[in-house]
N, C-alpha and C positions, 0 to 999 in steps of 0.2 A: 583247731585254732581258737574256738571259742572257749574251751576251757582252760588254752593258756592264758588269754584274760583276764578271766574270773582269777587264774589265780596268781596274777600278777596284781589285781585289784587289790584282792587280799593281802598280798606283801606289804605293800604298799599302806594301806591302810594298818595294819602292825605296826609298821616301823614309822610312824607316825604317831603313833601310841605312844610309842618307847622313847622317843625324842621327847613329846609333849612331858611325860611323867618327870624326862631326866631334867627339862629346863625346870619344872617347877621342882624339886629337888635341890638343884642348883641356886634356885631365891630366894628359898627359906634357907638354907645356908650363909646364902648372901645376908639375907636380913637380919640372921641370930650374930653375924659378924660386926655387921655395922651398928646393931646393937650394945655389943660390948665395946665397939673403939668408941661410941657417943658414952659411954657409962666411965669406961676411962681418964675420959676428958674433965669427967666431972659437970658432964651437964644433962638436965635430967628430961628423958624418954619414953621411959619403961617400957617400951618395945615398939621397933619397927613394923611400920604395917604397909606402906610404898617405897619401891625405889625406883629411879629413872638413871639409867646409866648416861652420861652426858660422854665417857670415853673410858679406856683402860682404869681409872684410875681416879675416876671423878665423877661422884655419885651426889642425887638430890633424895634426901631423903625425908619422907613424914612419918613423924611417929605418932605413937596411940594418943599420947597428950594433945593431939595439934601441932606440937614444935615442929620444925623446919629447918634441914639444915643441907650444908652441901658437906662432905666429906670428898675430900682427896687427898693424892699427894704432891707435897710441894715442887722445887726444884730441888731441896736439900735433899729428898725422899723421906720427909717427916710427913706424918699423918696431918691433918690440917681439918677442924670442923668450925663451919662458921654458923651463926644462925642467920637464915633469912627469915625475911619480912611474909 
């Protein structure tokens, strides 16, 4: 009994690993993304360094300069970057 424990601990602890690794994978992804629809736009960035997911689809994002902005999509489904304050 005690060593199925230990090696359910283990599991456990793996695949906690592999989540951990896959969501940061998944943010620099996000951030190399929302870096080019802010470059897009034509307003300037030079790379994403946070983002705060607010929903599907509506992101707050800081880049390296300071700037500030939110990215989503509208109800047309057009991209939309606003700066905030």
């Amino acid at each position: 009994m005690n060593r199925r424990i230990i090696v359910l601990a283990q599991l456990l602890s793996a695949l906690a690993l592999v989540a951990a690794s896959s969501f940061a994978a998944d943010n620099e992804t996000l951030k190399k993304d929302l870096t080019a629809v802010i470059a897009l736009q034509g307003l300037p960035c030079g790379e994403v360094v946070n983002v705060i997911v607010h929903a599907e689809s509506d992101f707050a994002v800081t880049c390296k300069d300071a700037n500030k902005y939110r990215v989503y999509l509208n109800d047309a489904g057009r991209v939309v970057v606003d700066k905030q304050k």
